[in-house]
MDTraj code that builds the backbone (N, CA, C; nanometers):
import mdtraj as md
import numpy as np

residues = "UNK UNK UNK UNK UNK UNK UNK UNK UNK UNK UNK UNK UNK UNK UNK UNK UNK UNK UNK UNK UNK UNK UNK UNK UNK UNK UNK UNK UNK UNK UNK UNK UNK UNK UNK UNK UNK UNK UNK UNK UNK UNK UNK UNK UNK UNK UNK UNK UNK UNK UNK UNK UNK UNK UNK UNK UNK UNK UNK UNK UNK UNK UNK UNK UNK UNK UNK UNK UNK UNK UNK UNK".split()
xyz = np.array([
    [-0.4596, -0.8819, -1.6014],
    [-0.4147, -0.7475, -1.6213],
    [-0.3360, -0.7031, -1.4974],
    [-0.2145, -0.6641, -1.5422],
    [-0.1484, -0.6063, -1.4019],
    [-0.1614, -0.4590, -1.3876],
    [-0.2050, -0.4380, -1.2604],
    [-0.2594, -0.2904, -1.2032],
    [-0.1598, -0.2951, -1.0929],
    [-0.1861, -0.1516, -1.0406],
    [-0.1229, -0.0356, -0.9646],
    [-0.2258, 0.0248, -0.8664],
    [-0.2047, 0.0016, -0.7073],
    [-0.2947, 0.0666, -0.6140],
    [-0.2064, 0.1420, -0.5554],
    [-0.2428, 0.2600, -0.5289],
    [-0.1437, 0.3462, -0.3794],
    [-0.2418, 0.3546, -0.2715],
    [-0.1874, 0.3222, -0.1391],
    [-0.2209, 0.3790, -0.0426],
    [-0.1235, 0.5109, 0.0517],
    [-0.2128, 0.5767, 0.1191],
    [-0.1391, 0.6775, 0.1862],
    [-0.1411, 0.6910, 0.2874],
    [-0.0817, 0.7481, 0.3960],
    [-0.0477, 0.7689, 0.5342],
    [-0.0109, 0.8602, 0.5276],
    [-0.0734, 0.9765, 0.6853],
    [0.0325, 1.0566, 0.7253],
    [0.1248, 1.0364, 0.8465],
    [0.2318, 1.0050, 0.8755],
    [0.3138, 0.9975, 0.9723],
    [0.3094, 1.1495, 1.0607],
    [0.2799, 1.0967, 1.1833],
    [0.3469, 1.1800, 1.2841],
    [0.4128, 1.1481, 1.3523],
    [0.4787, 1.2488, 1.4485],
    [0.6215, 1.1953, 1.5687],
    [0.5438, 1.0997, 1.6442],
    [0.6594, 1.0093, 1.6808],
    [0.6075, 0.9207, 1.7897],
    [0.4747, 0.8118, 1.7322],
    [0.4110, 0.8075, 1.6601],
    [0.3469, 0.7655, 1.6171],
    [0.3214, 0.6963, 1.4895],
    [0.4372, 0.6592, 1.4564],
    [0.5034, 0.5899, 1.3158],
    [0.4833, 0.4745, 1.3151],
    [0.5295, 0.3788, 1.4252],
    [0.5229, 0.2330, 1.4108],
    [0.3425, 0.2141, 1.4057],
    [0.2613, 0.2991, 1.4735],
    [0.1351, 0.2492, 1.4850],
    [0.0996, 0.2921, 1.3334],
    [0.0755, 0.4142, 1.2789],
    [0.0434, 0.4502, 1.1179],
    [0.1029, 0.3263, 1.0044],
    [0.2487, 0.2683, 1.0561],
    [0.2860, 0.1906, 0.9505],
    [0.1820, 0.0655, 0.9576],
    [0.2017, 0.0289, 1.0987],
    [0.0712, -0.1039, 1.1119],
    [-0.0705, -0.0805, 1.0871],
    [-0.1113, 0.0130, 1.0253],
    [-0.2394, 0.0580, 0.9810],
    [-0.2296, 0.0687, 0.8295],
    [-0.0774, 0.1221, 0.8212],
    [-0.0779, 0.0919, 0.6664],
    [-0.0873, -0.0307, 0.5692],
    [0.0145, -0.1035, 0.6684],
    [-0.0209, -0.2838, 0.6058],
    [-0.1412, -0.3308, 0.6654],
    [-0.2075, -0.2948, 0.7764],
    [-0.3304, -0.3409, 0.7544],
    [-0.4483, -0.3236, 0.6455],
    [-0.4235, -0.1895, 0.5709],
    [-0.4894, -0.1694, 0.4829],
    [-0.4555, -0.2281, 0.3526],
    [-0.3116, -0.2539, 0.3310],
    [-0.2874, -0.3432, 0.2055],
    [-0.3356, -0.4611, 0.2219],
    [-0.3042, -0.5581, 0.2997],
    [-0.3191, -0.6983, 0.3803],
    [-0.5045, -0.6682, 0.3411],
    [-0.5740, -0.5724, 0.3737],
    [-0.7013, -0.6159, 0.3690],
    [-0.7681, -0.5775, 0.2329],
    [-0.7293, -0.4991, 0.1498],
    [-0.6956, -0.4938, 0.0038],
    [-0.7074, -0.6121, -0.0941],
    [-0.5777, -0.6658, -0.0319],
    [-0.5041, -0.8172, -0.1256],
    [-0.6263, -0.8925, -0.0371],
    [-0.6643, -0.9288, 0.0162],
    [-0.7793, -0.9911, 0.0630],
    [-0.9534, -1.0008, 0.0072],
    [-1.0048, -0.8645, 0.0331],
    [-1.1017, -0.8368, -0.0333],
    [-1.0787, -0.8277, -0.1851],
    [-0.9848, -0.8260, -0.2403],
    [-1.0412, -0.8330, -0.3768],
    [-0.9666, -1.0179, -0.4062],
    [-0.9087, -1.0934, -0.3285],
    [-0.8292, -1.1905, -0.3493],
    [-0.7417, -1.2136, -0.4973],
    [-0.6788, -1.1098, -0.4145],
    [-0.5418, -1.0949, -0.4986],
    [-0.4714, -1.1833, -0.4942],
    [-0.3824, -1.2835, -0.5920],
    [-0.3073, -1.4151, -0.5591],
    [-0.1242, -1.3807, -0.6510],
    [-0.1547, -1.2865, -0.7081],
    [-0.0478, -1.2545, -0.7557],
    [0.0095, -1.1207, -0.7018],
    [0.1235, -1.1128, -0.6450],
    [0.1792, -0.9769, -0.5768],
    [0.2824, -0.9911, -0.6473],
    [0.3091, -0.8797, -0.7458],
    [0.4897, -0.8147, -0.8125],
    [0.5396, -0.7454, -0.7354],
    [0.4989, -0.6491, -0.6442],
    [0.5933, -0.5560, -0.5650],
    [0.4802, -0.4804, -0.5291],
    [0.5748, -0.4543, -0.3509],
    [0.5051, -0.3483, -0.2773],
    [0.6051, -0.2515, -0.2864],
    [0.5920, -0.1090, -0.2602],
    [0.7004, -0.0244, -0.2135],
    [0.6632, 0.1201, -0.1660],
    [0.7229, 0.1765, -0.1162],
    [0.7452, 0.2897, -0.0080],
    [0.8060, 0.3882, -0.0524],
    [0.7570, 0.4952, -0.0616],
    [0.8365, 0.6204, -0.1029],
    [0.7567, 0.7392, 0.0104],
    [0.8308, 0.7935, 0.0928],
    [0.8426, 0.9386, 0.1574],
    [0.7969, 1.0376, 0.1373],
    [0.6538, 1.1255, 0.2040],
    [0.6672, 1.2613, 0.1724],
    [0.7068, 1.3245, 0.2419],
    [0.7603, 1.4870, 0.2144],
    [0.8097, 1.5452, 0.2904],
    [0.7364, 1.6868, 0.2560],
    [0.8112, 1.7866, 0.3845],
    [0.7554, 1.9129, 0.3523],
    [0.8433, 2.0061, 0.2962],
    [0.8240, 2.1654, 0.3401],
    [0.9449, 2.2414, 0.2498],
    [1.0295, 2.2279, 0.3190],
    [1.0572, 2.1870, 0.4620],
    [1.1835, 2.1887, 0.5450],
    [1.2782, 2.0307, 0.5146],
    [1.1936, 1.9532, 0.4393],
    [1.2952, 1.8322, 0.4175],
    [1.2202, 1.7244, 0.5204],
    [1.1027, 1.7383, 0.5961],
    [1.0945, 1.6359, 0.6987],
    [0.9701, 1.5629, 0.6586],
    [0.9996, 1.4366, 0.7017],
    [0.8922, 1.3273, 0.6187],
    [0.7462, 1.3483, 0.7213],
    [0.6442, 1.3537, 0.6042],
    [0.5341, 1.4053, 0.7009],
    [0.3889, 1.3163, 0.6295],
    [0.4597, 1.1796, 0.5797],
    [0.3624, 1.1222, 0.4964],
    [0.4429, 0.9675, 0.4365],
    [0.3553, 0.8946, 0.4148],
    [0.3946, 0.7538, 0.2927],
    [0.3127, 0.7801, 0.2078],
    [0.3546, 0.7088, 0.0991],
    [0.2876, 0.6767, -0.0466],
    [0.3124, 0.4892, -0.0437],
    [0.2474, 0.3996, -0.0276],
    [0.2784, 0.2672, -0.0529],
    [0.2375, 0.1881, -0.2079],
    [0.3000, 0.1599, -0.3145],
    [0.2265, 0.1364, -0.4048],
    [0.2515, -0.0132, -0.4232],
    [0.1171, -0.0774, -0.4803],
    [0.1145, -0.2186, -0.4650],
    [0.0632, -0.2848, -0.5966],
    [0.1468, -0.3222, -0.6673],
    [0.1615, -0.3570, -0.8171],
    [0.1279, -0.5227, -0.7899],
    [0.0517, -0.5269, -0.8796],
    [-0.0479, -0.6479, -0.9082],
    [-0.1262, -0.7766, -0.9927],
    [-0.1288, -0.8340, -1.0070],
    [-0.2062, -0.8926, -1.1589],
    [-0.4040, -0.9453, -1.0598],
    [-0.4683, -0.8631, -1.1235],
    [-0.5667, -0.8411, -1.1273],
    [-0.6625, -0.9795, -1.1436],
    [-0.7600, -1.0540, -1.0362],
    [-0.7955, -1.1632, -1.0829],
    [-0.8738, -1.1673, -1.1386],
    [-0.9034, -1.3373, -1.2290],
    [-1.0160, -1.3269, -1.3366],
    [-1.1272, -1.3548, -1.2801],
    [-1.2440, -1.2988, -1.3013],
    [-1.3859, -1.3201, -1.2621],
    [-1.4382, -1.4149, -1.3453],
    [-1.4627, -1.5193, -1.2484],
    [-1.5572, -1.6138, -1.3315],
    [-1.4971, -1.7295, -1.3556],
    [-1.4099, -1.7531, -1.3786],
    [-1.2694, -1.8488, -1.4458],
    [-1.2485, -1.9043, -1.3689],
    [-1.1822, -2.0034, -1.3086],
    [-1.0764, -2.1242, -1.2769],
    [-0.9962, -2.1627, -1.3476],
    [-0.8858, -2.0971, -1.2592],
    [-0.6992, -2.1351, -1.3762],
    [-0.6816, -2.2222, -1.2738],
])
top = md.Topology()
chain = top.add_chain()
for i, resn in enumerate(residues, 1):
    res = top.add_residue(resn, chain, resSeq=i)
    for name in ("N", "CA", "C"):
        top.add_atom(name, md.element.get_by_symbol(name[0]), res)
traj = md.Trajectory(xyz[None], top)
């Protein structure tokens, strides 16, 4: 079954590259703990506030779901 996870972040100034590396650490440990072997797409979309300035990620990580129990 292919599923759909989001993770989220909030970005602040100056402090972006470290939030992003927390963000793939949390996918990376995701696709891990559940041993995920099939990845369709990761992707990134922006939040922002009423002034237009990005103050957040949305990462969503589309998937095929493994079988319990089975050996393919």
């Amino acid at each position: 079954m292919i599923k759909v996870k989001t993770f989220t972040n909030e970005l602040k100034i100056f402090q972006t590259h470290k939030e992003l590396i927390s963000l793939d650490q949390q996918v990376n440990g995701f696709i891990k703990e559940n041993a995920i072997k099939k990845v369709f797409s990761v992707s990134d979309c922006a939040t922002t506030d009423d002034t237009g300035a990005t103050i957040g990620i949305i990462r969503a990580l589309t998937y095929e779901e493994p079988t319990r129990g089975r050996n393919k």
